[in-house]
N, C-alpha and C positions, 0 to 999 in steps of 0.2 A: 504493500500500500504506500510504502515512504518514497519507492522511486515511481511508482504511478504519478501520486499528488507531484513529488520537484520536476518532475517533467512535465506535468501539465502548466505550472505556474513559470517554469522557465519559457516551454512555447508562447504561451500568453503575453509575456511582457517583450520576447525579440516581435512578436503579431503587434503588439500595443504599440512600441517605440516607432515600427516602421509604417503602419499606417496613419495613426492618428498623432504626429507629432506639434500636429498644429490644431489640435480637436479643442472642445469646450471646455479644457481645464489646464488651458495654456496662459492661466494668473491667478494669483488669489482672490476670487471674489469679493469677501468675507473678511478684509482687513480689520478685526478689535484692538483700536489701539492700546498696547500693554506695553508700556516705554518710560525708564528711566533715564535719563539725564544726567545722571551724576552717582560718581562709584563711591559714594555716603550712603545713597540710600539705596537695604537690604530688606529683604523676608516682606515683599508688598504682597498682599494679602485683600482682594474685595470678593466678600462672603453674606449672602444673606442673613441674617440675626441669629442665632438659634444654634448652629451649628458649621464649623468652618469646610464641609466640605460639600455644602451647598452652594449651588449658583449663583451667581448679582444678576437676579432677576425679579423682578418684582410684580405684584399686581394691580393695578393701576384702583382697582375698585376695592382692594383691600385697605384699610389703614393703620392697621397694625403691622404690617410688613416693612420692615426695614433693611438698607445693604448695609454692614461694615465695612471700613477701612481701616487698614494695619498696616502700618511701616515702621522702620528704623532710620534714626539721623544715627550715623556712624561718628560720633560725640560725647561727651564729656559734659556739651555744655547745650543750655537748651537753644532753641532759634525758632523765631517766630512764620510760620510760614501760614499761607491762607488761600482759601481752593475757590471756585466757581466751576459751574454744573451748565455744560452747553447741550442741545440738542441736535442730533446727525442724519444725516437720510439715511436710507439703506445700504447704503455704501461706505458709512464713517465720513462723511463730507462733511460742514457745519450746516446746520440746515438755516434758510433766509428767513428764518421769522423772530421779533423781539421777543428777551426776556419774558417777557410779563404772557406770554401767550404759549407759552409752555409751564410755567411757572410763578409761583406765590414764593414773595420772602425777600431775601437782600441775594442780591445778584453776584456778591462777592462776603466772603467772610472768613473770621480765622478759626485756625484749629485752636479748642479749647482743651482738650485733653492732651497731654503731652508728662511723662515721667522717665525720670531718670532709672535706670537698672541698677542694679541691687548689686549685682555679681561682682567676680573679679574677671582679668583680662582684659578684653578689650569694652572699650563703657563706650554706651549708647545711648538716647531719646529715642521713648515709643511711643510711636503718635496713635492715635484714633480717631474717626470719626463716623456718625449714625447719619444716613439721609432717609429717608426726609428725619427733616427737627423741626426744633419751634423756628427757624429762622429758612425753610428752605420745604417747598412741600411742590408736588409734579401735580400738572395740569393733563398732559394728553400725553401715548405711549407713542413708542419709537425708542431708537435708540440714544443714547448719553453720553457722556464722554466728563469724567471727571476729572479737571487741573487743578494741578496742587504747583504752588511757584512760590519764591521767596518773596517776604513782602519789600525789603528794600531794594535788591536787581532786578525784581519783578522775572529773573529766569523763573524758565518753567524745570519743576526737577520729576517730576510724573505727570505718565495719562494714563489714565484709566475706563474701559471702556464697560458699560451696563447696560441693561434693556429694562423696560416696561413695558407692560403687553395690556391690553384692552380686548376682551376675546369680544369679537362679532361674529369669527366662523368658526365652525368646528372643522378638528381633525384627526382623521379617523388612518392609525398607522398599521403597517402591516409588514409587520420587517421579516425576511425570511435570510435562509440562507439563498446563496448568487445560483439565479437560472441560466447564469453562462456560464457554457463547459467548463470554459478553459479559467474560469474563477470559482468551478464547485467546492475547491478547497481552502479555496484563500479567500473569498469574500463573502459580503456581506449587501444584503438588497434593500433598501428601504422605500420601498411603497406605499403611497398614502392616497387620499381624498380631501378632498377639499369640500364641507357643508356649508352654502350659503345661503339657505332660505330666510335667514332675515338678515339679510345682508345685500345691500345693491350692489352688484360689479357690471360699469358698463361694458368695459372692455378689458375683462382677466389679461390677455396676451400680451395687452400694454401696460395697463394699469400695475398689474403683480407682482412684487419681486420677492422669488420663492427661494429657501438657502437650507441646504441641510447640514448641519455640521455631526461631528463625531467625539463626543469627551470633550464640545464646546473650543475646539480649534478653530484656528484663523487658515493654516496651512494645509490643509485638506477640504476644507469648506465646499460646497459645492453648489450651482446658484444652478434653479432647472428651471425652466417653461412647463404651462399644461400640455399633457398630450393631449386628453379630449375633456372639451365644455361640455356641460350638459344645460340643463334649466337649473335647478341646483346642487349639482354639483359637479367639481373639474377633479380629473382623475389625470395621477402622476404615476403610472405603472409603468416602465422601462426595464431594459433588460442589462444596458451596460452605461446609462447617465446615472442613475443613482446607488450605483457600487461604488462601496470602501473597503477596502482591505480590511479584513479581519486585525492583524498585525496578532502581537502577542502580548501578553500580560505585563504590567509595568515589571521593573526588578526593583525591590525594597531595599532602602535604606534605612535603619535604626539607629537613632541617634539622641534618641530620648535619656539613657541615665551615661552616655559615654563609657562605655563597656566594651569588650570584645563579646560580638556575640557572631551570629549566621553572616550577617552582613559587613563587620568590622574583622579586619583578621589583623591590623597591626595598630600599636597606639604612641605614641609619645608625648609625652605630658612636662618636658624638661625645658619649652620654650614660653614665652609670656603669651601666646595664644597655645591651644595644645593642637597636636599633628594627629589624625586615623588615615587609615587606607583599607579600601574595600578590597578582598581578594584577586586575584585575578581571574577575569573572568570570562567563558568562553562564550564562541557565536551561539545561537538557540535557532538557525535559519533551518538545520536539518534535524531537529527533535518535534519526536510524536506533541499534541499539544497537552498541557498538564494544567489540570485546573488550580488558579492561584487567584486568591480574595485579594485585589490592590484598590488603589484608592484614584485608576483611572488619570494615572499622571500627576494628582496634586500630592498636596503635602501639609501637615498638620503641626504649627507650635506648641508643642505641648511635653511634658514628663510626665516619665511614671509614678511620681510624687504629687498628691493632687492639697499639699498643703502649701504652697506659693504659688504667684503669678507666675505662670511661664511666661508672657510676654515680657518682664523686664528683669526673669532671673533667669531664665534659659541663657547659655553662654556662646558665643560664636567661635566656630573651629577651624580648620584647614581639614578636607576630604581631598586624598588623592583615588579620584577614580579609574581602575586600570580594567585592561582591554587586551585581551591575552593575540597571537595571531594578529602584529603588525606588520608584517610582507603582502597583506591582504589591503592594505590604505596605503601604501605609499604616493599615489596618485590621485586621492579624496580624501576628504575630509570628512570624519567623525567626530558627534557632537554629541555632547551629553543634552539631553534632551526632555524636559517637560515641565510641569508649574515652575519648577525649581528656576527655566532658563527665560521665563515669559513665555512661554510653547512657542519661542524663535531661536532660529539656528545662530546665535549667537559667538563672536571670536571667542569671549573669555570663558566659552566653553565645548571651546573645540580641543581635541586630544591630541597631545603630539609623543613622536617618540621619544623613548627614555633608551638611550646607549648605552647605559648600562646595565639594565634589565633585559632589552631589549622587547620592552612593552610601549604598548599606547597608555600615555598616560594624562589627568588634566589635574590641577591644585586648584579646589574651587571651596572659596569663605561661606560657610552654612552656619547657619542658626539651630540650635538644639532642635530638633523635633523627629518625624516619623516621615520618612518622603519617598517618592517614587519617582524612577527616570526609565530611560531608554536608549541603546545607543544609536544614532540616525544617520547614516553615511551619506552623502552628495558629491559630485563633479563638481572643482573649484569652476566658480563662472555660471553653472545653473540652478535653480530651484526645486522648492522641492514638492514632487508630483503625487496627487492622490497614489495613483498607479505604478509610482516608479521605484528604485529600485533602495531608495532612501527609507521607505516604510517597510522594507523586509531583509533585505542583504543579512543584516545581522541578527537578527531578532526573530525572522522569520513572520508567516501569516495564518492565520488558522480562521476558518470559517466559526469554530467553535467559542474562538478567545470574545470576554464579554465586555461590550462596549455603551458607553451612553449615548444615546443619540436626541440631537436638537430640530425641531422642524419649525422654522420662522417665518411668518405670512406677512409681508409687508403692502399698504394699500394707499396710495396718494387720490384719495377720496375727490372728485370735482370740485373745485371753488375752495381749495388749499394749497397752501404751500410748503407740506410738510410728509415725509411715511410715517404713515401708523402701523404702529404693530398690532395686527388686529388678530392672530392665529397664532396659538405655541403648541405644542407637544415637545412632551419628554418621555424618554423611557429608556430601558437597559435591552439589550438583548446579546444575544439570547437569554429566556427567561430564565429565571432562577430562582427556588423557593429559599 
């Protein structure tokens, strides 16, 4: 079965590169801006209320639902910084409409939560912030974009990007495994409907702009058209536009009590920050697949001690992440890859050789906690493709591996100047009790 599946999934991608090298996921759709500015600030974190491994997504008719904000000033000393909340079309653009017509409250304001860390090593400010407050509440959905910038240079040192959803249609998903051959074992099909009965759409085909994502990526994202209208409803059944690779399960990192455990195999504690390094670790491209409970690429601040803060007593470390089988990248580039890196292919977390191990290796500063990455290989100079070979080379892809998936309806209603997010669906598949 293991050389059936590689050889099905190798024909498929030399079929995929040389026909469709210029097909409908030839750019990121789906750009959230997730951008730091400045190597002070660490461990940014926007999470609905309740718990941090939920999405910054909100409901526009709820008013009890709130997103957090979590950062660190990499400091000593506090510093006053203060954010404003702009409005995007479905593309991350700024959308042309004033303040006040998306929004109640002050158009700019500061952070009021800010403490200093407790630990030793290196000291820090953890900022936070709740939206909506008393001083900031949303008018109509779409998506947001939240700046945080200093208040005296007025730089901007974060963006952060969040949704609010106003449901007008229903939708109705139907994720299977992939109806194309040559992806029965590596992918994933997500099928859906679109219910508009009380919903006017004059013209779906233009009006519409439909986006599927996967574990809420920007880099795989994928923006489809209806295939058929009906009177109420448009159906997005496809055979190879709405396939994602499977991929495979994050690999954990634990890092909550600074231990050697599964994931930590070396430690040194003899520097004024302390040193770990993960095992060396092999490709997973040609292993059966194994069910593993991850946290879908992010990562959680927190210790196994539930008697302090861990936001400002959790301690910042150096993780050397290694990569066994360096004669295999000599000529690409692998990247530690996921919440950890903003889910962007990032330099200061790209792997390079170690000459005297003779590994890939990268030294990347983390915050206490429980995280999940991936390794992501790319061709210096290209991007990186739902279908290509950055989502599997190392990691491999499994029809089976279980993935969250986002379905976003965006509507620029007649006699507006703005998308509304008017459709969400979430869910996991495959299912899992």
């Amino acid at each position: 079965m293991n050389i059936i599946k590689f050889s099905l999934i190798t024909f498929f991608f030399h079929f995929y590169f040389q026909a469709f090298s210029q097909d409908f996921r030839s750019e990121t759709p789906f750009n959230r801006p997730i951008i730091t500015n400045s190597d002070s600030i660490k461990s940014v974190q926007l999470y609905k209320t309740g718990f941090q491994q939920t999405l910054p997504i909100l409901n526009l008719n709820k008013s009890n639902e709130t997103i957090e904000l979590h950062f660190d000033y990499l400091s000593p000393n506090l510093k006053n910084f203060m954010y404003k909340v702009v409005h995007c079309d479905a593309k991350w653009n700024i959308s042309d409409i004033n303040f006040y017509d998306y929004a109640d409250g002050l158009p700019e304001d500061y952070f009021i939560n800010m403490n200093s860390s407790n630990n030793i090593g290196l000291r820090y400010v953890h900022y936070d912030l709740k939206l909506p407050n008393q001083n900031f509440s949303f008018k109509i959905s779409g998506n947001y974009k939240l700046i945080v910038y200093d208040e005296f240079s007025l730089d901007t040192i974060l963006e952060m990007g969040f949704l609010v959803f106003d449901t007008k249609v229903q939708v109705e998903s139907f994720p299977k495994r992939s109806s194309n051959v040559e992806l029965r074992y590596a992918g994933q099909e997500i099928d859906f409907n679109i219910k508009t009965a009380r919903y006017r759409l004059t013209n779906p085909y233009q009006d519409l702009k439909v986006f599927i994502l996967q574990n809420f990526r920007s880099d795989n994202a994928i923006e489809i058209a209806p295939l058929f209208v009906k009177a109420e409803e448009i159906e997005f059944d496809y055979d190879i536009e709405n396939v994602f690779l499977g991929g495979n399960e994050f690999r954990p990192l634990d890092l909550r009590n600074l231990s050697i455990n599964q994931t930590i195999a070396k430690m040194d504690r003899s520097g004024w920050i302390s040193s770990f390094s993960t095992p060396s670790l092999p490709k997973r491209n040609f292993l059966n697949y194994k069910t593993l409970f991850d946290l879908n690429g992010r990562y959680t601040i927190n210790s196994q001690d539930d008697f302090y803060n861990a936001n400002t007593n959790n301690q910042y470390v150096w993780v050397t992440f290694t990569l066994d089988q360096p004669y295999l990248y000599q000529n690409r580039k692998v990247y530690v890859f996921g919440e950890l890196s903003n889910w962007q292919y990032l330099d200061d977390f790209a792997l390079e050789l170690n000459t005297e191990t003779n590994q890939m290796e990268k030294k990347i500063l983390l915050k206490q906690g429980y995280y999940n990455y991936q390794f992501m290989v790319m061709v210096p100079g290209n991007f990186a493709e739902p279908l290509g070979n950055s989502s599997w080379d190392i990691e491999g892809t499994h029809h089976e591996t279980e993935n969250e998936y986002q379905i976003l309806i965006y509507h620029k209603a007649p006699g507006t100047y703005y998308d509304a997010l008017v459709g969400f669906d979430y869910f996991k598949f495959p299912f899992r009790d």
